[in-house]
GUROPA-884692 format. One line per field, with one value per atom (N, C-alpha, C): x, y, z; residue in three letters; residue number from 1. Coordinates in pm, whole numbers, m for minus. Layout:
east	(X  ...) .
north	(Y  ...) .
up	(Z  ...) .
res	(ALA  ...) .
n	(NUM  ...) .
This chain:
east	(1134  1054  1095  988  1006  1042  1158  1183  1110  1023  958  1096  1141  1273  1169  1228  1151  1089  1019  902  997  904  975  986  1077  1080  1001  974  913  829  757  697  824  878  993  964  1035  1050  958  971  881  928  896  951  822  719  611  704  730  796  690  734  650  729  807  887  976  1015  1089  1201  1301  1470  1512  1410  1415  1321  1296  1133  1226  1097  1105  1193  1261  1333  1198  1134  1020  862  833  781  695  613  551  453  464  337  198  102  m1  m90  m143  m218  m374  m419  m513  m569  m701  m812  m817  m721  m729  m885  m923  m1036  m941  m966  m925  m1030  m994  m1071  m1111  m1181  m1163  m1074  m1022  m950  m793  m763  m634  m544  m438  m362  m338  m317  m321  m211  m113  61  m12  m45  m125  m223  m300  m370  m276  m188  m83  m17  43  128  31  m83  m172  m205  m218  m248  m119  2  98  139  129  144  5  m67  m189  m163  m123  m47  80  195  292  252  125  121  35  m37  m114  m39  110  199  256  333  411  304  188  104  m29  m60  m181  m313  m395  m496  m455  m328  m235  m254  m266  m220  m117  m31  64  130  245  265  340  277  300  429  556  645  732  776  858  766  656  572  533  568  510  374  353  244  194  248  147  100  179  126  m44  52  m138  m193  m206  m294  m385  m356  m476  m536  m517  m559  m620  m614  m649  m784  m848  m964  m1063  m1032  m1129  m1060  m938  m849  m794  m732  m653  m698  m723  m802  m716  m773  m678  m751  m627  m667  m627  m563  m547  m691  m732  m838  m784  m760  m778  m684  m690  m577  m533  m366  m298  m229  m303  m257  m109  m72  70  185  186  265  336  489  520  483  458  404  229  197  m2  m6  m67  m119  m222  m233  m328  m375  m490  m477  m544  m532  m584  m750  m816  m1029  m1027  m985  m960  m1091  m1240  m1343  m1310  m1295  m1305  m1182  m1080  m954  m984  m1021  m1013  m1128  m1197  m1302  m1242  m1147  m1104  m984  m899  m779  m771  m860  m893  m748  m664  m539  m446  m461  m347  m379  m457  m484  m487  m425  m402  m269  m254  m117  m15  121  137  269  370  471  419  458  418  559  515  627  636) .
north	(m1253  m1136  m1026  m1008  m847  m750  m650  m537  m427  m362  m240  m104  m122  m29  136  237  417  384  317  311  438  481  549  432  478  352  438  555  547  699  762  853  999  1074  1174  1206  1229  1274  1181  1050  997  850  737  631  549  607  517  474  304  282  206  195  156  3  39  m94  m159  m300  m420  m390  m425  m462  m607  m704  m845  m884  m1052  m1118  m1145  m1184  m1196  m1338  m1377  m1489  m1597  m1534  m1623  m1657  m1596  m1581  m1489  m1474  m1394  m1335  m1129  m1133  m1106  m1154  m1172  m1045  m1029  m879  m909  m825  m805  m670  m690  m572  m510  m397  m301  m173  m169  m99  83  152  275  366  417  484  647  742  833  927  909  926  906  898  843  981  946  1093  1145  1290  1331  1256  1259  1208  1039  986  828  882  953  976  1028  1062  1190  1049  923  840  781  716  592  693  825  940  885  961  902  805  693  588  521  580  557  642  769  809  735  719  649  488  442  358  371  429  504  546  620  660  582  445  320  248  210  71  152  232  272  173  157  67  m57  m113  m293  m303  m446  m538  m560  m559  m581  m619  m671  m794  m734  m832  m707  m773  m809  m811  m748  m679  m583  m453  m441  m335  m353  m298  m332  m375  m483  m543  m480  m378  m343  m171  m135  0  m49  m156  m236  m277  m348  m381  m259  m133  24  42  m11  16  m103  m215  m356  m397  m439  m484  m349  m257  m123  m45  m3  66  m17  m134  m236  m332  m416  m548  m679  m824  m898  m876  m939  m969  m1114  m1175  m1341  m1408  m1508  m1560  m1731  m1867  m1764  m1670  m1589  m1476  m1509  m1496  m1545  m1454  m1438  m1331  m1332  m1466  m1472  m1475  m1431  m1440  m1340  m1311  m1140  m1177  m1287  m1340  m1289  m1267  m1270  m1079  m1101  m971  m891  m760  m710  m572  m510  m346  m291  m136  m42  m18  m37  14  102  174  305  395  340  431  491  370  359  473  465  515  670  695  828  934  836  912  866  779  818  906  906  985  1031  1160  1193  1342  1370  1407  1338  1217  1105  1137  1189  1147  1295  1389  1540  1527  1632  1675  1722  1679  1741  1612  1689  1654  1613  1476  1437  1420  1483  1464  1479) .
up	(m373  m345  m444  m523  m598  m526  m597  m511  m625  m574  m662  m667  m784  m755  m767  m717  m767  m650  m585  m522  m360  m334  m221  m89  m32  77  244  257  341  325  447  423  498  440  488  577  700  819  922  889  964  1003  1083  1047  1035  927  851  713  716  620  494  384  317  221  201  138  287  249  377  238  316  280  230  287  296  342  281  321  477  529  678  709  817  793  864  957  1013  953  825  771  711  583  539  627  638  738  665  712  601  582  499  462  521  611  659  636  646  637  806  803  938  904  989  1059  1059  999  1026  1040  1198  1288  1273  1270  1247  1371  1464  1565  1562  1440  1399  1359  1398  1423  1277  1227  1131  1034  1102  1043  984  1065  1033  857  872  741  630  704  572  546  618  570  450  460  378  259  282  140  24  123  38  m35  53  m10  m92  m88  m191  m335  m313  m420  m482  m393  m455  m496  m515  m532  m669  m702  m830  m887  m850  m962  m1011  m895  m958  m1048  m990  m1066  m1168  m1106  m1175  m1163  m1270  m1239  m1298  m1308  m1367  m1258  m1226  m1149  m1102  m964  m933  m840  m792  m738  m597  m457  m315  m343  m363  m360  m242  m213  m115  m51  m58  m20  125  243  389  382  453  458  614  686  802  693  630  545  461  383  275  351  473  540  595  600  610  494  409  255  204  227  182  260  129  149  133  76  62  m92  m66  m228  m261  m185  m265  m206  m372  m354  m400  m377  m395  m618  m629  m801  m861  m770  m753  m715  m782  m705  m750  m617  m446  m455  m338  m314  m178  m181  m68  31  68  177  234  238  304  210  61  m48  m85  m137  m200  m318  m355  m525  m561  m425  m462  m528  m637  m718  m668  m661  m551  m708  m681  m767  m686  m756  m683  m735  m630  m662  m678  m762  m861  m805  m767  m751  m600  m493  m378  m323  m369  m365  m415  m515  m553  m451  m371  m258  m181  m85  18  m6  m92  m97  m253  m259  m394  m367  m268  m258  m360  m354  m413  m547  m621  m718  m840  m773  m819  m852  m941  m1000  m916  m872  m774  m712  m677  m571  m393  m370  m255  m153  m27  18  182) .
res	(UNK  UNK  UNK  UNK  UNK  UNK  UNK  UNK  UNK  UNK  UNK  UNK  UNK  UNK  UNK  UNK  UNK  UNK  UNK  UNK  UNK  UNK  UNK  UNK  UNK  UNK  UNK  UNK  UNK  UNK  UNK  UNK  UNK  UNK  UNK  UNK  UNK  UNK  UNK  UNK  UNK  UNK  UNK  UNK  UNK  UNK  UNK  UNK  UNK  UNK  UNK  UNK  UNK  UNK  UNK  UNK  UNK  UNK  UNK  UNK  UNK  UNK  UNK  UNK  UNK  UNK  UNK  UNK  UNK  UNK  UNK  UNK  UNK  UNK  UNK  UNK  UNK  UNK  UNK  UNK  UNK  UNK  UNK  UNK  UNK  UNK  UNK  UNK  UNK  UNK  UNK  UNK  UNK  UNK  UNK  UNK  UNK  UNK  UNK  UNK  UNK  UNK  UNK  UNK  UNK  UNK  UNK  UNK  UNK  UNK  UNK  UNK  UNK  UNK  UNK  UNK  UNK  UNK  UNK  UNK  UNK  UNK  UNK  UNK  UNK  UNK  UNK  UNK  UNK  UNK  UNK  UNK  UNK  UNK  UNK  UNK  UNK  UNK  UNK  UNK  UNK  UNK  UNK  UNK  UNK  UNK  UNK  UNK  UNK  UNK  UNK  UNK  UNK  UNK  UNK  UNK  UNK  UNK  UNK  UNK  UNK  UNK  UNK  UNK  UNK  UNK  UNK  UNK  UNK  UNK  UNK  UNK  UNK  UNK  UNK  UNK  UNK  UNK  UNK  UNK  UNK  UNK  UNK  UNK  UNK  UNK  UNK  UNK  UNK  UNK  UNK  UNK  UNK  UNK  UNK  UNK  UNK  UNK  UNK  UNK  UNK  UNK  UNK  UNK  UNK  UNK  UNK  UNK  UNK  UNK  UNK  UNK  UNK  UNK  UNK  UNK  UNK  UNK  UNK  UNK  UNK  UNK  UNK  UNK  UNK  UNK  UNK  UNK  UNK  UNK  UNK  UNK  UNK  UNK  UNK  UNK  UNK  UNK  UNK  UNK  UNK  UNK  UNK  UNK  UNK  UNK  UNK  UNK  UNK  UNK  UNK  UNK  UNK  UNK  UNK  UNK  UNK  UNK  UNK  UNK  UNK  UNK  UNK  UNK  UNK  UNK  UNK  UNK  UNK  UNK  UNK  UNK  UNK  UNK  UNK  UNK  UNK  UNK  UNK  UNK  UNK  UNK  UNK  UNK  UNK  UNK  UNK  UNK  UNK  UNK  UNK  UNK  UNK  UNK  UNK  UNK  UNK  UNK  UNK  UNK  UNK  UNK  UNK  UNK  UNK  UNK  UNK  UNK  UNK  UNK  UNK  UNK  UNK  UNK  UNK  UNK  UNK  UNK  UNK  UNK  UNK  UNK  UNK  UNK  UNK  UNK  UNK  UNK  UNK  UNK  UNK  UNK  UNK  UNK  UNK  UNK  UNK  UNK  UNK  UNK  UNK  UNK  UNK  UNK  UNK  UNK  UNK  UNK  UNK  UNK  UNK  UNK  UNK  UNK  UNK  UNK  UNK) .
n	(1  1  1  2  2  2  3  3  3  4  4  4  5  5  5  6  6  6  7  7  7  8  8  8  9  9  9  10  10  10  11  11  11  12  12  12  13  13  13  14  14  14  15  15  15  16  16  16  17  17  17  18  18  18  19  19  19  20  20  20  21  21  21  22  22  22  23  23  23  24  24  24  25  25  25  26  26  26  27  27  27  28  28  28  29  29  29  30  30  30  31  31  31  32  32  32  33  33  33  34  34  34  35  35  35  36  36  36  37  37  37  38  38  38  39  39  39  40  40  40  41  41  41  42  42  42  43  43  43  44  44  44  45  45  45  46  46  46  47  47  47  48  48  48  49  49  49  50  50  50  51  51  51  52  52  52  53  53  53  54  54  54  55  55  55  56  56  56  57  57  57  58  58  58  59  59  59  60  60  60  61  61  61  62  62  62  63  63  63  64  64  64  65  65  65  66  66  66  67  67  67  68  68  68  69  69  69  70  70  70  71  71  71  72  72  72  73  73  73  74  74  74  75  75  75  76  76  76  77  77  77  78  78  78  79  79  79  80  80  80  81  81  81  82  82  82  83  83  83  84  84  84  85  85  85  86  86  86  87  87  87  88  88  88  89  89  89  90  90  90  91  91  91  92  92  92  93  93  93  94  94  94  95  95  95  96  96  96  97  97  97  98  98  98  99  99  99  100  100  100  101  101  101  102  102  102  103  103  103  104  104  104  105  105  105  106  106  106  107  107  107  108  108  108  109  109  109  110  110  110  111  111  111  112  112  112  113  113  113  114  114  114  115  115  115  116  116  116  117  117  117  118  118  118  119  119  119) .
C-alpha cells in the first residue's frame, strides 16, 4: 500500500480522517459511490471541501494511486469528482488509479480550488 507522504491525515479539530495507518488486516474496504444529501451537517461538507482541496494540491489533474487515502472519505467524492482511471477499475485495490473530474469538482467545491490556506 502507497503511503501519500504531505498528504494531511485528517480534517483539524475533528475525527474526519482522511489517510489509514495500515491496509486493513480483513480486507480491502471497497470504494463506493455514497449519495450526499443536502441535509448533511455543515462540519460533513467542510470535511469532503477539504479533502477535495488537499487532494488537488497533492495530485492535481495526474492520475493517482488510492493507496493509503480513507476509502469511507473517497467514497463522498467517488463516482462524481473522483473517477476510476483504471479500466476495469477495482474498487477493492490501494493499487487501482482514480483522478480528479476537474469540471465536476471545481462546481461542487469551487472553495477547494482558490488560493488559500485550508484548515
Amino acid at each position: 500500500m502507497l503511503k501519500h507522504r504531505g498528504f494531511p491525515g485528517r480534517l483539524p479539530g475533528t475525527d474526519f480522517q482522511f489517510v489509514i495507518r495500515r491496509p486493513n488486516p480483513k480486507g480491502v474496504t471497497p470504494l463506493i459511490k455514497r449519495e450526499r444529501y443536502r441535509d448533511r451537517k455543515s462540519v460533513d461538507r467542510k470535511a469532503d471541501a477539504v479533502f477535495m482541496a488537499a487532494l488537488w494540491a497533492h495530485f492535481g489533474n495526474e492520475p493517482f494511486e488510492r493507496g493509503n487515502l480513507d476509502a469511507g472519505r473517497l467514497s463522498w467524492l467517488f463516482g462524481r469528482e473522483v473517477l476510476p482511471y483504471d479500466d476495469p477499475f477495482d474498487p477493492v485495490s490501494y493499487e487501482s488509479l482514480l483522478i480528479i473530474n476537474e469540471p465536476v469538482a471545481r462546481v461542487s467545491f469551487p472553495e477547494a480550488f482558490e488560493d488559500g490556506e485550508w484548515a
